[in-house]
C-alpha positions as CSV (number, residue, x, y, z in Angstrom):
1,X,97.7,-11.9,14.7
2,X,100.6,-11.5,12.1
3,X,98.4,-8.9,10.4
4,X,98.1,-6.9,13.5
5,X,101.6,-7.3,14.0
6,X,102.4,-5.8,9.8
7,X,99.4,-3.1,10.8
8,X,101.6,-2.5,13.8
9,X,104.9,-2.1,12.1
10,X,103.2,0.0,9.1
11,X,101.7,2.2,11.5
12,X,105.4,3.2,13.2
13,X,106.5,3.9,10.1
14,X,104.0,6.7,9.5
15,X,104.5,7.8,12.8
16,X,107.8,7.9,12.3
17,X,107.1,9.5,9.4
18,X,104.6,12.2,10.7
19,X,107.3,13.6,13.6
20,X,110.2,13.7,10.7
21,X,107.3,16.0,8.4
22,X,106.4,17.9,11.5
23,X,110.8,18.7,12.3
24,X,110.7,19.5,8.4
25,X,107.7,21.7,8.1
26,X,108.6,24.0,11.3
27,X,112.2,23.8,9.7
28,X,110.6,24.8,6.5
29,X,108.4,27.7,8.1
30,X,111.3,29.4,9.8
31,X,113.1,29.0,6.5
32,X,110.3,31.3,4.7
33,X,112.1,34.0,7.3
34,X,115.6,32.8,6.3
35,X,114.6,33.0,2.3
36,X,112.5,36.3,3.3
37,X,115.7,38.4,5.4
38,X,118.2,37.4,2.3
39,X,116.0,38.3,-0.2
40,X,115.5,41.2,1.4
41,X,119.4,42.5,1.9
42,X,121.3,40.9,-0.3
43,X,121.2,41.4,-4.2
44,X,120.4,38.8,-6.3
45,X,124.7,38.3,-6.8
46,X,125.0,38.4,-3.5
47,X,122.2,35.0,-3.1
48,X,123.4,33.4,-5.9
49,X,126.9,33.4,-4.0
50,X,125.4,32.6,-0.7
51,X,123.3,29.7,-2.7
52,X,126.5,27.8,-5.0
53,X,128.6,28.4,-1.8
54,X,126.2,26.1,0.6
55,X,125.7,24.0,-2.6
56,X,129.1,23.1,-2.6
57,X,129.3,22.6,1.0
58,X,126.1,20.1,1.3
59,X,127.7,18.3,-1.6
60,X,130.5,16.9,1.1
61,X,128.3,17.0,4.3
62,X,125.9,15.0,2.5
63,X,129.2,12.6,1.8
64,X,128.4,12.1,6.2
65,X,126.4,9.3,4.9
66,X,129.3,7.2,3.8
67,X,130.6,6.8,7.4
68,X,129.6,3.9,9.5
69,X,125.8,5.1,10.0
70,X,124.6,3.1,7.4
71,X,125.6,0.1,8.4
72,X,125.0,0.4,11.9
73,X,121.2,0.9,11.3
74,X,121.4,-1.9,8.9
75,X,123.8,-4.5,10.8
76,X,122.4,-7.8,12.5
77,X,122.2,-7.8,16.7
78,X,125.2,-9.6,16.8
79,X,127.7,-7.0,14.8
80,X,126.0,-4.0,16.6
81,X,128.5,-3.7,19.3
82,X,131.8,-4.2,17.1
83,X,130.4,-2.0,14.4
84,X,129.9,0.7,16.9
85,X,133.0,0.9,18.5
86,X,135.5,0.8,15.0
87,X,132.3,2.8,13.8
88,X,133.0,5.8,16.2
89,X,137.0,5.6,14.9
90,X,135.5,5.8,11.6
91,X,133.5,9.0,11.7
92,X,136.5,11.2,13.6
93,X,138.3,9.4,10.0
94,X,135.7,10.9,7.9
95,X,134.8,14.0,9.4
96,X,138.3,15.6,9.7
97,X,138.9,14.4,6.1
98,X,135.7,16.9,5.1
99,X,137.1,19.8,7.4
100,X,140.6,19.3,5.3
101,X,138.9,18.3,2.2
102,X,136.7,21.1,1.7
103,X,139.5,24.0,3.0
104,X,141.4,23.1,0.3
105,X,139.0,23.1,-2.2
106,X,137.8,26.7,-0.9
107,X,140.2,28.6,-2.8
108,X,139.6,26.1,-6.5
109,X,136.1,26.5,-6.3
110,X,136.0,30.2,-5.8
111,X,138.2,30.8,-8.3
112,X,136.4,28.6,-11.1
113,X,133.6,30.5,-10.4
114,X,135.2,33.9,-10.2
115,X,134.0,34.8,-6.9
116,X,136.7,35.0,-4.2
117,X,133.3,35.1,-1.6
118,X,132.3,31.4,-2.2
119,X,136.0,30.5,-0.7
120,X,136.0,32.9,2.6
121,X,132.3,30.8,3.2
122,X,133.7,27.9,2.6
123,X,136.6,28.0,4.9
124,X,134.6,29.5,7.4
125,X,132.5,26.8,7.5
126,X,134.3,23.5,7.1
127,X,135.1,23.8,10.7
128,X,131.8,22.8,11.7
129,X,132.5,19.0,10.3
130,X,134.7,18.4,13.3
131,X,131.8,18.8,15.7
132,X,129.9,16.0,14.5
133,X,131.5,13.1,15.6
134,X,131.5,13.7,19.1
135,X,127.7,12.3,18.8
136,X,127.4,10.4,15.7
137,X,127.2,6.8,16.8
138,X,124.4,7.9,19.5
139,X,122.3,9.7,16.5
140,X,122.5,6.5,13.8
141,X,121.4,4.3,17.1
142,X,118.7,6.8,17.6
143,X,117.8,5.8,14.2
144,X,118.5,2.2,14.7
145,X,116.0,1.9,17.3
146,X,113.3,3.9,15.1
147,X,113.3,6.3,17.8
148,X,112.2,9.5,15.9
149,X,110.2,11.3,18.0
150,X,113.4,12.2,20.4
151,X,115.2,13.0,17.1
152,X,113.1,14.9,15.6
153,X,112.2,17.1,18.2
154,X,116.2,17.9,18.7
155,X,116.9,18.0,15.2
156,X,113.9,20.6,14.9
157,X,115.0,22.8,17.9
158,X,118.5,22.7,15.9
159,X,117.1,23.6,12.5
160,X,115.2,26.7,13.7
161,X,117.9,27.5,15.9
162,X,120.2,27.9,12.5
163,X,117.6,29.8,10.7
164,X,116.7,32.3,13.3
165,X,120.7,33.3,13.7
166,X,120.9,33.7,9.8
167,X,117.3,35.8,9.9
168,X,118.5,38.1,12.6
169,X,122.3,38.4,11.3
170,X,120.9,39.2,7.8
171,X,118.5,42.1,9.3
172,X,121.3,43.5,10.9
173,X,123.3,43.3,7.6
174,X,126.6,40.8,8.4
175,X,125.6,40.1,4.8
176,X,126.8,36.6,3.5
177,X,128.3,35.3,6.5
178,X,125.4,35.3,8.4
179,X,125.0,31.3,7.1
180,X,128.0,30.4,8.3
181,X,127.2,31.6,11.7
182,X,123.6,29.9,11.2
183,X,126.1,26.4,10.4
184,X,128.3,27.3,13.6
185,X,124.9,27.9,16.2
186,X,123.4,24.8,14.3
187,X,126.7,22.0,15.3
188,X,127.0,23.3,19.0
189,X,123.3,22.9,19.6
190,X,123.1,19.1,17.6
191,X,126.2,18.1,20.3
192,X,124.6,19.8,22.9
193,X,121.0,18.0,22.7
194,X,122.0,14.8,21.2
195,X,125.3,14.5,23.3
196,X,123.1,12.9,26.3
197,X,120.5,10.8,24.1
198,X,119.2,7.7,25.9
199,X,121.2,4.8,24.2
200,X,123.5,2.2,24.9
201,X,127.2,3.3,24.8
202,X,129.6,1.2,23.4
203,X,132.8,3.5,23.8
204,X,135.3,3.1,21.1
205,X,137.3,0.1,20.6
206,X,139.5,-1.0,16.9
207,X,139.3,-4.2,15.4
208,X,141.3,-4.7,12.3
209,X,138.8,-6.8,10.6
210,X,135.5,-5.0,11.7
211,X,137.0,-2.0,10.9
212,X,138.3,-3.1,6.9
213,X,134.8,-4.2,6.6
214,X,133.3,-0.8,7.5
215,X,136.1,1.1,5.6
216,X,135.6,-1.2,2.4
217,X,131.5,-0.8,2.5
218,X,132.1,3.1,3.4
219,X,134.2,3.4,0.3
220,X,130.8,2.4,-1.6
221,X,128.9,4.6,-0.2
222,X,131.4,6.9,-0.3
223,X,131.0,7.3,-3.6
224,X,127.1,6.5,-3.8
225,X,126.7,9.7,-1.9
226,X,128.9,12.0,-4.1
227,X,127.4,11.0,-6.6
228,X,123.7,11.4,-4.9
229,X,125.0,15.1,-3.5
230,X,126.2,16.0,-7.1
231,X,122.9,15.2,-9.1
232,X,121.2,17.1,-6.2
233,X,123.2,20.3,-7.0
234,X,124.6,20.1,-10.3
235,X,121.9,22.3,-11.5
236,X,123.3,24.6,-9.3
237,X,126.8,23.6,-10.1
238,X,127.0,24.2,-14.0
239,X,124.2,26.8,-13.4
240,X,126.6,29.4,-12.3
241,X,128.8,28.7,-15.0
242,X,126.4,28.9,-17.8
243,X,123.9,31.6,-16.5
244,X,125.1,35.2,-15.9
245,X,125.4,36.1,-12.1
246,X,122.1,37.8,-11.6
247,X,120.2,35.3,-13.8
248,X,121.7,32.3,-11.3
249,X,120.6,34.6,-8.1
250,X,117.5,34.5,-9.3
251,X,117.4,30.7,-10.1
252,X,119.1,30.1,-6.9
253,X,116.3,31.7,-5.3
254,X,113.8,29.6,-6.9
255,X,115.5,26.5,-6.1
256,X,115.4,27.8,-2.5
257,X,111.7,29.3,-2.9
258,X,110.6,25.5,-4.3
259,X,113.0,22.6,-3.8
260,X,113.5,23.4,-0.3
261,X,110.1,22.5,0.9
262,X,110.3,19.2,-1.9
263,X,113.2,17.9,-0.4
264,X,112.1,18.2,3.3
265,X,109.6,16.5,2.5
266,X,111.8,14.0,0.8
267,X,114.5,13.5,3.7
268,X,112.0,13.6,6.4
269,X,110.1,10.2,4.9
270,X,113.4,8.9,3.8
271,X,114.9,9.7,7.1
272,X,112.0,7.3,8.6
273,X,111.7,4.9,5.8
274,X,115.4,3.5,5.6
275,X,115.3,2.3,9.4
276,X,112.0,0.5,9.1
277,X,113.1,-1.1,5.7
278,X,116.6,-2.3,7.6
279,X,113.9,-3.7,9.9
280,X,112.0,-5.7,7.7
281,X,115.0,-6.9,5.9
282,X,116.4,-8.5,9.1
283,X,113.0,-9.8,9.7
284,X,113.0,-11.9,6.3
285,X,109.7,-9.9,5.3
286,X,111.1,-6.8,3.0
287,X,109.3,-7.9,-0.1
288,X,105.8,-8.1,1.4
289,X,105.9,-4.1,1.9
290,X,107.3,-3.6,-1.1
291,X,103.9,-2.3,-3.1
292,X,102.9,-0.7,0.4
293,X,106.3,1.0,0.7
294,X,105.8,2.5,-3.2
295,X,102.1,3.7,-2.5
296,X,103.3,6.0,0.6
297,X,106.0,7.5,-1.5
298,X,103.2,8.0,-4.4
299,X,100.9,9.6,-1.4
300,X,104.1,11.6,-0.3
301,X,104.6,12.8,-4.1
302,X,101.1,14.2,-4.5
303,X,102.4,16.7,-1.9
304,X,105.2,18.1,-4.2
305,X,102.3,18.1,-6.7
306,X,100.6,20.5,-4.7
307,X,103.2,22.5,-3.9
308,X,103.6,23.1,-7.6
309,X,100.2,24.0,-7.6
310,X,100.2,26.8,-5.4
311,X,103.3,28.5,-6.4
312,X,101.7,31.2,-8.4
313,X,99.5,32.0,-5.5
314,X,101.9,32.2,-2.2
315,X,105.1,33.6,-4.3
316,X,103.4,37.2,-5.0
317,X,102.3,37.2,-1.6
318,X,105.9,36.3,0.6
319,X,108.3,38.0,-2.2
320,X,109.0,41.3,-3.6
321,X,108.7,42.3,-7.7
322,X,112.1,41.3,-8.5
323,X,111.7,37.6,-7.9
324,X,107.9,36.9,-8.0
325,X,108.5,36.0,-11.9
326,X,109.9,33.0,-11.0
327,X,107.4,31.1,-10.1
328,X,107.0,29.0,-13.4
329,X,110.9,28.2,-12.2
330,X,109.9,27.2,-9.1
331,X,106.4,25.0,-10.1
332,X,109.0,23.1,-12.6
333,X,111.6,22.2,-10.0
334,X,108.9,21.0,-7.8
335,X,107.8,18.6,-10.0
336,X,111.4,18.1,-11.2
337,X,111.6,16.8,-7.6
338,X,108.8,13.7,-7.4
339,X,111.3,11.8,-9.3
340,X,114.1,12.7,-6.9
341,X,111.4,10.9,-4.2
342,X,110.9,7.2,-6.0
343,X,114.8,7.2,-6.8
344,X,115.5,7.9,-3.1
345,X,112.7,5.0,-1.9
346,X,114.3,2.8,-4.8
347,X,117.8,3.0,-3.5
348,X,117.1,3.3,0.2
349,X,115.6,-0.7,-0.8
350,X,118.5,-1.5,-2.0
351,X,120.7,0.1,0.9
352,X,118.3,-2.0,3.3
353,X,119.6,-5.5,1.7
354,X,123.1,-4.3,1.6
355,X,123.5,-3.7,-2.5
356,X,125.3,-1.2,-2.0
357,X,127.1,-1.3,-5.3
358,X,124.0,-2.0,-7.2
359,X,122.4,1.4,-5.1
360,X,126.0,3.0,-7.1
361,X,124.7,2.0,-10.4
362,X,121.4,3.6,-10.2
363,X,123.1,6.8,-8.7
364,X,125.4,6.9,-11.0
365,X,122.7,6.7,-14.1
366,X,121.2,9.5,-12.6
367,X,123.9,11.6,-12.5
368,X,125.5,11.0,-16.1
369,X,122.0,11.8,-17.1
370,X,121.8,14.9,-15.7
371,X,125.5,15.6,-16.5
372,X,125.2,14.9,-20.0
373,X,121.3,17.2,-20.3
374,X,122.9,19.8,-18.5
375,X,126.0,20.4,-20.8
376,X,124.2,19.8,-23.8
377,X,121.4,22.4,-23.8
378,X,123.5,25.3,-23.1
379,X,120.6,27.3,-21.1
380,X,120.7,30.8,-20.9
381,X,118.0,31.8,-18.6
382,X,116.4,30.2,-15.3
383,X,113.3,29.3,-17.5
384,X,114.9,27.0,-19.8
385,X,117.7,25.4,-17.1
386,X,114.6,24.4,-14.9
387,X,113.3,22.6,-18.2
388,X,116.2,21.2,-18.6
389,X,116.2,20.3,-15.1
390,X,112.8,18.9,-15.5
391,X,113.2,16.6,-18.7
392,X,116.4,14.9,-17.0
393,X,114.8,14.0,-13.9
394,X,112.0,11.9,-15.5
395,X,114.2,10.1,-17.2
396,X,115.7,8.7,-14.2
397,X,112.9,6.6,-13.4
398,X,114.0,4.4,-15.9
399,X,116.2,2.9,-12.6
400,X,112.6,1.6,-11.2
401,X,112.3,-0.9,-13.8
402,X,116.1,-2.2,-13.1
403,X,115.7,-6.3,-11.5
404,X,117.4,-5.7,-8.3
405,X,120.0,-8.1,-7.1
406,X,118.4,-10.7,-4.6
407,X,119.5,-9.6,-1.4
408,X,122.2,-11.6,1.1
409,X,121.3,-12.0,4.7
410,X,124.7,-12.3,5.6
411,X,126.4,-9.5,7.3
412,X,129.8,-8.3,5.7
413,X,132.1,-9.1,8.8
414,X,130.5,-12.9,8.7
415,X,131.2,-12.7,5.0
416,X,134.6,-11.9,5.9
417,X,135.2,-14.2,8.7
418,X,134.0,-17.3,6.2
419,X,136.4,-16.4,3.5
420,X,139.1,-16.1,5.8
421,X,138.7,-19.3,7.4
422,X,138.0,-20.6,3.8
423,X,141.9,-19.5,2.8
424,X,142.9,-20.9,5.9
């Protein structure tokens, strides 16, 4: 019986799985189109601008993550309804700091890099933060309830919705900004469909000490995630810095080309593996999936391996002369990326048992790693920064072998209420 019940539970999680692949691989296919319009009308400065601009910008969305989502997935039955409420406070908190956060920053950015267009995308697209939290709390308890067939078929219909308005505003030449309007037609649509989603609604409600609680284990992840969203771009980052503007256009469109398709893949089991693991945890039975949990994301790997595989054969076929040398680029940021997949598993573990300062540690290795390989080899062509790129992600599987903290089955607000009546 119990082991029909684990087959059970192992089973939903590749289902889970499977729907979050299938929403990434239809993404992925109508990206090809996306990839295919830009490359096609913009110059290679013009998509290396396009490229560090949303770079810069999914380095605070992903920062979303540091809201009260996490914690919502993860809390016990009992703090579901508290978190919630203070949790929907929280994410109007969050997302207006982005809008303002990242408006300001427009004008910096584009002038550290020179390029005055990185700060007229930015602007125009840190508006779009402010149309998340009018369904945030209904998508994280989508999530909670490991419902990912509704979400993925919503979150798909959003995703292709984005890149068809970027194809067709590209073919008719609005040039750069035809992302942002891809961003805008992307956050009416995800309100739209999710705005109705079949779960419980909890309104919002403000409790000091629920609230502290969130905002404390927010800050964490607050900075977990920048430091997550920097390691993911800083190639990108310092790459158009070091490399001249054409040689970062066409590094950015290798990254795009390769790492696009890798980190689908990698969001879309991650995505499905973090609610299942929150699951488990709350269950008492994390540590008996732990070697299944690790051979999935080994399976999942062997599909970036593949990927690498085939670059010299679909690049010549999808891409004109100027950017089908670089595939050896793109074959090294693919595998560049399987590391990026067991770190990801690793920490979404420790998010699952509520380490979230311990999940800090191993982001923060990664990142000082690749922070420190990156400014060291001064690289001078796309070639040598996807080595570069290459070396420094194997070494951050050194976090695997790190003894995790034994994890606490007591929720934050109950730790809270015991210390105050402790003082007391």
């Amino acid at each position: 019986m119990k082991f029909r019940l684990m087959q059970g539970e192992n089973r939903r999680l590749l289902d889970n799985t499977t729907w979050l692949l299938l929403t990434e691989i239809a993404g992925k296919i109508s990206r090809v189109l996306v990839i295919l319009a830009l490359a096609a009308h913009l110059s290679a400065i013009e998509y290396g601008t396009v490229m560090l601009a949303l770079a810069c910008h999914e380095v605070l969305k992903l920062m979303l993550r540091s809201g009260a989502g996490t914690q919502i997935i993860q809390c016990s039955d009992d703090n579901l309804k508290e978190y919630a409420k203070n949790g929907a406070i929280l994410q109007w908190v969050v997302c207006l700091s982005l809008a303002g956060i990242q408006s300001v920053l427009a004008k910096p950015i584009g002038d550290f890099y020179s390029n005055p267009a990185v700060t007229q995308l930015l602007v125009a697209m840190a508006g779009v933060y402010l149309l998340y939290p009018l369904v945030s709390i209904k998508v994280f308890l989508i999530h909670r309830a490991s419902n990912m067939r509704f979400y993925s078929v919503r979150n798909a219909s959003c995703i292709l919705a984005e890149n068809l308005t970027i194809t067709l505003f590209a073919i008719f030449d609005f040039g750069i900004m035809s992302v942002v309007y891809g961003k805008w037609v992307f956050g009416l649509m995800w309100v739209c469909l999710f705005y109705f989603a079949p779960v419980k609604h909890f309104g919002i409600g403000f409790d000091l000490s629920t609230f502290l609680v969130l905002c404390r284990t927010s800050g964490q992840l607050l900075l977990t995630e920048l430091a997550r969203a920097l390691r993911m771009q800083l190639d990108m980052l310092i790459g158009a810095r070091l490399l001249s503007p054409e040689m970062f256009g066409l590094y950015s469109f290798a990254k795009s080309a390769g790492v696009g398709l890798s980190q689908s893949l990698n969001n879309a089991f991650n995505s499905a593996l973090y609610p299942y693991l929150c699951d488990k945890h709350r269950q008492g039975q994390l540590s008996q999936h732990i070697c299944w949990i690790y051979l999935v994301t080994t399976a999942v790997a062997l599909l970036f391996l593949l990927q690498a595989i085939a670059v010299p054969f679909y690049v010549p076929l999808l891409f004109d002369q100027q950017w089908q040398q670089q595939y050896l680029v793109i074959s090294l940021l693919c595998l560049a990326a399987l590391s990026g997949l067991y770190v990801d598993t690793h920490c979404n573990i420790l998010r699952s048992q509520g380490a979230y300062q311990y999940e800090l540690y191993v982001r923060l290795f990664c990142l000082v790693i690749s922070t420190v390989g990156l400014l060291i080899f001064q690289t001078e062509t796309p070639e040598t920064l996807a080595l570069v790129v290459l070396a420094n992600s194997t070494t951050w599987l050194l976090v695997l072998f790190f003894k995790p903290p034994m994890s606490q089955n007591i929720s934050p607000l109950k730790s809270l209420s015991i210390r105050t009546q402790t003082n007391e």
